[in-house]
C-alpha positions in Angstrom: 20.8 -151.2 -9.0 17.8 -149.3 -10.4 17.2 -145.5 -10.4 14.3 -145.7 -7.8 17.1 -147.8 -5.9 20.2 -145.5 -6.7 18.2 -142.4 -5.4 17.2 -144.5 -2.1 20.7 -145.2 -1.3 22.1 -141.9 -1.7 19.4 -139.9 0.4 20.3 -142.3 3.1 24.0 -142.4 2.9 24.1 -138.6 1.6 22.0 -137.4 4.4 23.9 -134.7 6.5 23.2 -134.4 10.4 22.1 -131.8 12.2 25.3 -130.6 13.2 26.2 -130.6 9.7 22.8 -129.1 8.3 23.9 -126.1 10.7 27.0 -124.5 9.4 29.0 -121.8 12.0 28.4 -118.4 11.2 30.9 -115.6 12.6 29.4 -113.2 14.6 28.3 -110.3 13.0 29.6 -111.3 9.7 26.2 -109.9 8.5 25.2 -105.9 9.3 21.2 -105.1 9.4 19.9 -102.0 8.6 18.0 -100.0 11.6 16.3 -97.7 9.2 15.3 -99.9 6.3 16.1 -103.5 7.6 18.2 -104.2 4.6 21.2 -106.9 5.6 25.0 -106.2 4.4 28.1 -107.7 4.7 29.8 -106.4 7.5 33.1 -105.9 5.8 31.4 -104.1 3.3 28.9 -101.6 5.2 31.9 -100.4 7.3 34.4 -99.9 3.9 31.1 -98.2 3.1 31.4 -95.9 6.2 28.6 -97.5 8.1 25.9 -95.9 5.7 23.5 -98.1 4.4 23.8 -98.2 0.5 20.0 -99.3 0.1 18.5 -96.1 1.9 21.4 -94.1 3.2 20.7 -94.6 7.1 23.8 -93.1 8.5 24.8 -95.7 11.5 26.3 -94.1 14.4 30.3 -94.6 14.5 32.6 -94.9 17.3 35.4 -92.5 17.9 38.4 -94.9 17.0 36.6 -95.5 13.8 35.6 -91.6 12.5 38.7 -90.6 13.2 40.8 -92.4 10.5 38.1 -91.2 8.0 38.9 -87.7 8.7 42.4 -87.4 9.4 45.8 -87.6 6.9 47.7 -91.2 7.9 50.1 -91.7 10.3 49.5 -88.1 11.8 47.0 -88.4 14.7 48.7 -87.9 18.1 46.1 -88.1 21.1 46.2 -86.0 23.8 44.8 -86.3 27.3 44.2 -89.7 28.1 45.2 -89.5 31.2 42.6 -87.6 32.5 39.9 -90.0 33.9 36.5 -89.6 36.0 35.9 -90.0 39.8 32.8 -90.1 41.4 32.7 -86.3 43.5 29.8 -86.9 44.5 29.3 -90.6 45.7 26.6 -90.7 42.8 24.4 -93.7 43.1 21.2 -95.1 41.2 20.6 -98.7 40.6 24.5 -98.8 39.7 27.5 -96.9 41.2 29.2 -94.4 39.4 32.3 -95.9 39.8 30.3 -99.2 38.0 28.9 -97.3 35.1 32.4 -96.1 34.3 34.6 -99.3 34.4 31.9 -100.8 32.4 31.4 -98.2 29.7 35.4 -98.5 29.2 35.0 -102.2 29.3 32.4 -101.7 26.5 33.9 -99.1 24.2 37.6 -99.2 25.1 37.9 -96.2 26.0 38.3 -94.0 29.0 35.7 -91.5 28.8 33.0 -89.8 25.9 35.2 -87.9 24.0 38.9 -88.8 22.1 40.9 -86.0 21.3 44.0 -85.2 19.1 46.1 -83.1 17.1 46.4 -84.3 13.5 46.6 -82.6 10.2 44.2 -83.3 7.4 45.3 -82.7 4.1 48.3 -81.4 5.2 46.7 -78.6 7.0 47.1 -78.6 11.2 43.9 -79.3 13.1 42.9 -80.2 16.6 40.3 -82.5 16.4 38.0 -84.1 19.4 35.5 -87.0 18.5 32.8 -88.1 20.9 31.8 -91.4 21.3 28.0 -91.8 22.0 28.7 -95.5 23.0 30.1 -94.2 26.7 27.2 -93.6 28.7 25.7 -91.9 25.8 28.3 -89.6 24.8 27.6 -87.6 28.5 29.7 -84.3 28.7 31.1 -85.4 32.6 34.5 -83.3 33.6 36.7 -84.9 32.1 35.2 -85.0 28.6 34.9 -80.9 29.0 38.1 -80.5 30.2 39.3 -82.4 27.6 37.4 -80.1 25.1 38.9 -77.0 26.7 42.4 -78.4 26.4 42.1 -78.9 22.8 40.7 -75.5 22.0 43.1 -73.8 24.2 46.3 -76.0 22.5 44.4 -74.5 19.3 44.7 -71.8 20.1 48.2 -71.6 21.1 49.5 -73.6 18.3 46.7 -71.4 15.3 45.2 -74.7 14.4 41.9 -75.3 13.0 39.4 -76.6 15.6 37.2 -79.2 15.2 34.8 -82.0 17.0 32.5 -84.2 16.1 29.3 -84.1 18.1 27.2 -86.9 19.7 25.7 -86.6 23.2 22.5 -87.3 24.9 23.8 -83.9 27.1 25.5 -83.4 30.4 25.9 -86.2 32.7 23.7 -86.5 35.6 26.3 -88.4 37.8 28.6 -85.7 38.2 25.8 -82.9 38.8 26.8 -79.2 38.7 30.3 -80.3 37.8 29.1 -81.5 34.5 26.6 -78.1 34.0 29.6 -75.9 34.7 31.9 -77.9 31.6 29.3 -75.6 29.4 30.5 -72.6 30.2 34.2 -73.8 30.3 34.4 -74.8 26.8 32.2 -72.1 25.2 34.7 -69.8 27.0 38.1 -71.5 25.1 35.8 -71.4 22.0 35.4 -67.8 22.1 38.9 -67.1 23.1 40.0 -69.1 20.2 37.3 -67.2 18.0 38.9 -63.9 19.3 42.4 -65.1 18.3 40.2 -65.6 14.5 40.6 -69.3 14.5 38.6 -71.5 12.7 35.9 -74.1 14.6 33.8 -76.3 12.5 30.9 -78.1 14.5 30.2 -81.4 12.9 26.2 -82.2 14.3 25.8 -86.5 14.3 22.9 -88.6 15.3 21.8 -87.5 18.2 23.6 -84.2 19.7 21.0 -83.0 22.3 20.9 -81.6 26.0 23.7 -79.5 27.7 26.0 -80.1 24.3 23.4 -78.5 22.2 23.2 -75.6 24.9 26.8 -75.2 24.5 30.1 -75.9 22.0 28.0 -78.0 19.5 26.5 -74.9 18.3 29.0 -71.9 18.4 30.7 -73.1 15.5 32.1 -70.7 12.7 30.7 -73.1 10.5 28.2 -76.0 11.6 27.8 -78.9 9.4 25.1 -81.9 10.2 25.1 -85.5 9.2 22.0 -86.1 7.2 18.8 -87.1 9.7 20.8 -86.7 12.5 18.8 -85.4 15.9 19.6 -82.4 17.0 18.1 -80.6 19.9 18.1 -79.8 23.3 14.9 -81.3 25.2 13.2 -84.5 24.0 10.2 -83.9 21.9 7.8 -86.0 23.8 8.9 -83.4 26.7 8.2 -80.1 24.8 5.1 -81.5 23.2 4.3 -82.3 27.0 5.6 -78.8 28.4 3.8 -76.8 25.5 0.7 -79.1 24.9 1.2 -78.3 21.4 1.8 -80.7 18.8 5.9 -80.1 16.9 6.1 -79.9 13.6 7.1 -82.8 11.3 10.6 -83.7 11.2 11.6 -81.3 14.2 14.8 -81.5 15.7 16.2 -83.4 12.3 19.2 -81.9 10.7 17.0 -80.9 7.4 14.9 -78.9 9.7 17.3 -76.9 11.2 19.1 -76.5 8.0 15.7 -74.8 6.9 15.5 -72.8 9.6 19.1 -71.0 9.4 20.6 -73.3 12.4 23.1 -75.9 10.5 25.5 -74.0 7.3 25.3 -77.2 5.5 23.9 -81.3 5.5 27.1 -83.2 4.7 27.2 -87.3 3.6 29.8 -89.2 5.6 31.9 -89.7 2.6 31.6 -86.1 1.8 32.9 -84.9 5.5 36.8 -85.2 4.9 36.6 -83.1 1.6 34.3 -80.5 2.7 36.4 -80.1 6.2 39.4 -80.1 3.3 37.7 -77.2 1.4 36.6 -75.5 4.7 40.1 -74.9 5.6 41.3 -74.3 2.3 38.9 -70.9 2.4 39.9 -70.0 5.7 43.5 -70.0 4.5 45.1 -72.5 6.9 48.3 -73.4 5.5 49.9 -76.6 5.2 52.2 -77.7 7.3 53.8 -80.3 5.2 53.2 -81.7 1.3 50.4 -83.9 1.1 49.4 -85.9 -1.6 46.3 -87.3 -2.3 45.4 -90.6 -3.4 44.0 -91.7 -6.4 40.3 -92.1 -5.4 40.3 -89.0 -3.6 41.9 -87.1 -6.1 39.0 -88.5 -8.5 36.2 -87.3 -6.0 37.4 -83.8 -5.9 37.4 -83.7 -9.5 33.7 -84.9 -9.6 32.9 -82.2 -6.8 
């Protein structure tokens, strides 16, 4: 057998099918970027806290995944879950109420916008309430602000640190007055708990706008912002409509209202658990048993 002949035989005999040509690949083995289009491995944009390491896009993150970033192992002990949303008012659009709900929990696997807890984070006891903008947009219904209220108020009680992680598109429409009235409700366990002088620390993420803007997501003692994250109350296509006046260039981004005195500080998500370590460190809130750090994050404070 000649060459020409070898090579012949072997593109017919070595030729795969089309099956074969297409190998499987696992969904969503591969993570692109929404700000710069850059593709990642899954497995290592999320050990990399769902931030893009080509331009830093901060992704959003789900409740049951910030929470473990934040918090010291093996001390997070939820609280409320029992409390779930009705429909009060027989709320109906193209979908039920009812609908929106058992498929939002179907969706996110959980029961409603917000997860809260009482943990300890560095040792030091917090109460800590993450929103999820996943379910129905991270909506402040009833349930979400009496969940809110309870944590503050058990806060309170027990001289913990309060803190929550913001993300909301505002109140939810479904559940009407109901949800308007969860405002005042949880800005008024946020000022008891600020005249008992306990902590809060706001933590603004991409987006935090509408009726939790108006309310807890800004009384913080301290309010730190995720970096480019929206923040606001109405959209700016409706002010720019409202006030025929053209906004300014980056408004309602976190930089902007750092500029403008309305956010303390712009914190990196790696950066959060450290600074909400130091933050309570100030403020004096004792630990409540020994912790010890590990080795990485023992290095990063000494590069702080």
């Amino acid at each position: 057998m000649d060459l020409i002949e070898w090579f012949k035989d072997r593109r017919k005999n070595g030729r795969l099918s089309k099956e074969e040509r297409q190998r499987e690949i696992a969904d969503g083995l591969w993570t692109k970027c929404v700000s710069c289009a850059a593709l990642h491995y899954t497995k290592d944009f999320q050990l990399n806290l769902c931030v893009c390491p080509a331009c830093g896009h901060h992704e959003r993150v789900g409740a049951p995944e910030r929470i473990p970033q934040l918090v010291d192992p093996d001390s997070w002990v939820s609280t409320d879950d029992h409390l779930l949303a009705n429909d009060p008012l027989g709320f109906n659009d193209i979908k039920s109420y009812p609908e929106r709900l058992a498929q939002a929990r179907e969706k996110t696997g959980l029961s409603d916008a917000i997860v809260t807890g009482l943990a300890t984070l560095e040792g030091r006891p917090i109460a800590l309430g993450v929103m999820d903008f996943r379910f129905m947009g991270g909506s402040m219904g009833s349930v979400v602000g009496e969940r809110i209220t309870r944590l503050v108020e058990r806060a309170t009680a027990e001289r913990r640190a309060a803190i929550l992680v913001c993300a909301s598109g505002g109140a939810r429409m479904q559940e009407g007055v109901l949800s308007l009235v969860q405002m005042a409700r949880t800005s008024a366990a946020l000022q008891n708990h600020r005249s008992d002088r306990q902590l809060f620390v706001s933590v603004l993420t991409n987006p935090t706008t509408g009726g939790v803007t108006a309310s807890f997501a800004m009384l913080g003692d301290i309010i730190l912002a995720e970096p480019k994250a929206t923040i606001g109350f109405a959209g700016r296509r409706v002010i720019e409509q409202t006030l025929r006046q053209k906004l300014p260039e980056g408004f309602q981004t976190a930089e902007f209202l750092l500029k403008h005195g309305f956010v303390d500080r712009i914190v990196e998500r790696a950066q959060l658990r450290p600074t909400l370590a130091r933050i309570l460190r100030l403020h004096g809130v004792g630990q409540v048993q020994a912790y010890r750090p590990s080795p990485q994050a023992s290095l990063a404070q000494e590069q702080q």
